[in-house]
N, C-alpha and C positions, 0 to 999 in steps of 0.2 A: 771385330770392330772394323767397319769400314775406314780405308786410306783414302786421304786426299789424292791426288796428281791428276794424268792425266786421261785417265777412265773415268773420274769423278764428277760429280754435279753439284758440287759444293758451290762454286763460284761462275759467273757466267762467260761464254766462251764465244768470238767470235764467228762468223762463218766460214770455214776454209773452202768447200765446193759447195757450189751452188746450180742447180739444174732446173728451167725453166722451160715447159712444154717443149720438151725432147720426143721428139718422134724419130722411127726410123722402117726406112723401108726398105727391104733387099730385093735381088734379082731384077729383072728387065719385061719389062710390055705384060701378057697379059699372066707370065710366070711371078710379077711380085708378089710380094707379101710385106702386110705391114707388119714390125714387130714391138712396137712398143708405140704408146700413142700417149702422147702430151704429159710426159711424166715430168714432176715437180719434187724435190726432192732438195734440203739444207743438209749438209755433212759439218758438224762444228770440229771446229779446232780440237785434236786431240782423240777425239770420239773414234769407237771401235763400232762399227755400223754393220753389220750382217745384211743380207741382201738372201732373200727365201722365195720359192717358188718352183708349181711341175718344173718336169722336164719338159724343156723348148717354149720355157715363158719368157726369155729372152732377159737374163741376168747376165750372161754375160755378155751379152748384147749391150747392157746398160753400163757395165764393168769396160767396156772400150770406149764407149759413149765420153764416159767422165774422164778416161782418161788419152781422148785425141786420136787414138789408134782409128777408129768411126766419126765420120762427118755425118749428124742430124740431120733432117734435114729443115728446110728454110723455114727461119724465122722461131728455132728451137738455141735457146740460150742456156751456156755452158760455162761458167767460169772457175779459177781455180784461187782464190785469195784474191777477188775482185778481177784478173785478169783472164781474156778470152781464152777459153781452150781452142788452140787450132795448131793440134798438132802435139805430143808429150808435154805437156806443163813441165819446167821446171823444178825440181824439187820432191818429182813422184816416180815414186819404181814400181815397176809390177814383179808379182811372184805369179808361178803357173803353177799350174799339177804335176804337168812333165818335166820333172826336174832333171831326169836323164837326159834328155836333149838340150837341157838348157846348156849343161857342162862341156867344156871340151875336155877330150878323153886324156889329151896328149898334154893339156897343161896339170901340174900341181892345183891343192885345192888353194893356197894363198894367191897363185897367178891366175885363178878362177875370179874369185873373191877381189882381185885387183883390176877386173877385165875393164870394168867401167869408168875407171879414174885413172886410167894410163896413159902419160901424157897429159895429164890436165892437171898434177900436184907434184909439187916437188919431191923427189926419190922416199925422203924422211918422212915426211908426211903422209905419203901414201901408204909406206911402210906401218905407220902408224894406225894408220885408220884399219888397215887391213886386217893388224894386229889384235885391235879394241873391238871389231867384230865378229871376229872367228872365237874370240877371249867370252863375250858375250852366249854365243848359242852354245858354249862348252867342244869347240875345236882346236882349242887354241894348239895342243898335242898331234894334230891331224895334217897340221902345215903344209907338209910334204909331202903327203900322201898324195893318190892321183885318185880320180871320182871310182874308178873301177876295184878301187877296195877299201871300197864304204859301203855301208848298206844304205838302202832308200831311204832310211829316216836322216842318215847321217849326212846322204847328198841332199835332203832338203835342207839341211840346215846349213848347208854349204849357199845354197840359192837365197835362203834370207840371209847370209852375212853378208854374202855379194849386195845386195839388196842395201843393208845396212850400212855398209860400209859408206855407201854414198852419201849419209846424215841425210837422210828426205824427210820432209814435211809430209808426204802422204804417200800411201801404201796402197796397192790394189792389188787385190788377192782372191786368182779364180780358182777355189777348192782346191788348194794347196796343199791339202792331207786327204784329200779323198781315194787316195789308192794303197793308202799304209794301213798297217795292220791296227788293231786298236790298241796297244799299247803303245806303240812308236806314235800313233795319232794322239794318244793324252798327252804325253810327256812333250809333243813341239804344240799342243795347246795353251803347257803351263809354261814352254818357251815363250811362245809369242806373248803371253801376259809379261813376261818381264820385260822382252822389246820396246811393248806396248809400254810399259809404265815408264821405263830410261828414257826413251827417245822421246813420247809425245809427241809421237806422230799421230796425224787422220789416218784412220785404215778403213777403207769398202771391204769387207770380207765375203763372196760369192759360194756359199756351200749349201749341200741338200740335206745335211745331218742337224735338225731342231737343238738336239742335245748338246750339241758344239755349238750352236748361234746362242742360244740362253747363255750359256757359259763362259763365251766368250765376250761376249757382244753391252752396249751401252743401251744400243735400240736394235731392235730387227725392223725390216722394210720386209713386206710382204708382194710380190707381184701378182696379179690375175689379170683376168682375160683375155680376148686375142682380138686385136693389138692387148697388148700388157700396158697395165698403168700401177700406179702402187696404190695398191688395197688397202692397206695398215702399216703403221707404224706405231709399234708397238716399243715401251720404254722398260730396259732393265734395270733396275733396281737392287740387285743383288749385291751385297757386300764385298769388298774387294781390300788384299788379294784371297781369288778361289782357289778351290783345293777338290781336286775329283773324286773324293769322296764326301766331305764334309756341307762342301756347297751343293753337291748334287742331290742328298737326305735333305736338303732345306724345304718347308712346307711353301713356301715362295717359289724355288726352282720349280716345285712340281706342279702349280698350278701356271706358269710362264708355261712351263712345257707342252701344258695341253692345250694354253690358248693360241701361241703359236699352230700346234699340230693343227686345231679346229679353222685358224687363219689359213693356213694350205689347203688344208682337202677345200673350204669353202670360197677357194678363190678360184677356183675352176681354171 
C-alpha cells in the first residue's frame, strides 16, 4: 500500500524551484558552446525529481544552474521558493559523487558531519543535529572514526549526514552513487528513501542508472538535444515505501523502465 508523506501525490504541493528559459553557454568567442537552451522546469515541495540524459547533455550543467553555483544566462529565470537564485539558495546542500575529496582526512567523521554548522549553532545543538544525522544514515557508532576507515559506501553516507545535518529544504544530488559497487549502491537507495521521507525535502537527483531514477524518483526529467532542453517529463507512480526487489518485479516498474530507457536513446 502506498504511504502518504513526502514522495506522495495524495495532496497538492506548492512549488519549491522553479526554472524559466534557462539557458547556458560555456567557453569564450568562437570556442563556445551552448549547453542547455530555454529549459523550463517546476520542482514541487518534497518531490524526488531524477534528471536523465547522454552523456554531455548537460545535467549537471542544469544541477548547478538550479542551484547558484552557474549564472544563466540573460533573461533565464531561477528561483528557489519564490526567491531569486543568485548564488546557493538558502536551505539547499549539494551531495557530489566524489565523496573522498569531499571529506577531510584529518577530521573525525562527526567533525566532518559538523563542518557546515560551526560557529553558526550553539555547542548543544550542533552536537545534536550532528548526532540525529549520523543516527539517521545508520553511523551513529562511526562517530569517531576518521573517513580513511570507512569504505566508500560508508564515506558516502558520511557526505549525506553532513548534508543532513544542515535540515535543508532541498537537496541536489550529482550521481552520488555512481562509483559504488551495486550493493553498497541499493542499500544508500533504500537510505535516501528514508531521508527522503523524514525530512521532506525537494531533491534534483542527476544520475545515468534508469533503474535507480524509476526507483527512486516521483518524476524523471528527461534532456535532449544540443543545446539540451527537457524532452519529457515523465511521472512515477509506483507505490511507496520500495523495496529492491519487490518494487522492482512490479509490472509497473517494468514498463516505466523501458519508457524511460526509450526517452533516452530517443532524445539524442
Amino acid at each position: 500500500m502506498s504511504q502518504a508523506g513526502p514522495g506522495s501525490t495524495d495532496a497538492p504541493r506548492t512549488v519549491a524551484c522553479r526554472c524559466r528559459g534557462a539557458s547556458v553557454e560555456l567557453g569564450i568567442g568562437p570556442r563556445s558552446r551552448c549547453i542547455l537552451d530555454s529549459v523550463d522546469l517546476d520542482l514541487l515541495e518534497g518531490e524526488l525529481v531524477s534528471v536523465l540524459g547522454r552523456s554531455g547533455s548537460g545535467k549537471t550543467t542544469l544541477l548547478r544552474v538550479l542551484g547558484g553555483l552557474l549564472r544563466p544566462a540573460a533573461g533565464s529565470q531561477v528561483a528557489f521558493h519564490g526567491q531569486p537564485v543568485d548564488g546557493p539558495p538558502q536551505g539547499v546542500v549539494f551531495v557530489f559523487q566524489n565523496y573522498a575529496a569531499s571529506l577531510l582526512p584529518w577530521r573525525t567523521v562527526d567533525k566532518n558531519v559538523a563542518l557546515g554548522l560551526e560557529g553558526r549553532l550553539p555547542a548543544e545543538q550542533l552536537k545534536t543535529q550532528v548526532a540525529e544525522a549520523l543516527e539517521t544514515v545508520g553511523l551513529a557508532d562511526r562517530a569517531r572514526d576518521y573517513p580513511w576507515q570507512l569504505s566508500g559506501g560508508m564515506q558516502q553516507r558520511v557526505q549525506l549526514a553532513r548534508a543532513l545535518a544542515m535540515r535543508p529544504r532541498g537537496m541536489l544530488m550529482d550521481e552520488p552513487f555512481g562509483s559504488l559497487d551495486a550493493m553498497t549502491k541499493a542499500s544508500l537507495q533504500d537510505q535516501l528513501q528514508v531521508v527522503h521521507q523524514s525530512t521532506g525535502a525537494t531533491i534534483a537527483f542527476v544520475t545515468h542508472d534508469i533503474d535507480e531514477a524509476v526507483y527512486l524518483s516521483d518524476r524523471i526529467l528527461v534532456l535532449g538535444g544540443a543545446p539540451a532542453t527537457v524532452v519529457h517529463d515523465i511521472r512515477v507512480d509506483l507505490p511507496r515505501p520500495r523495496h529492491q526487489l519487490a518494487t522492482k518485479e512490479l509490472p509497473e516498474f517494468l514498463r516505466l523502465r523501458r519508457q524511460v530507457h526509450n526517452a533516452v536513446i530517443g532524445a539524442g
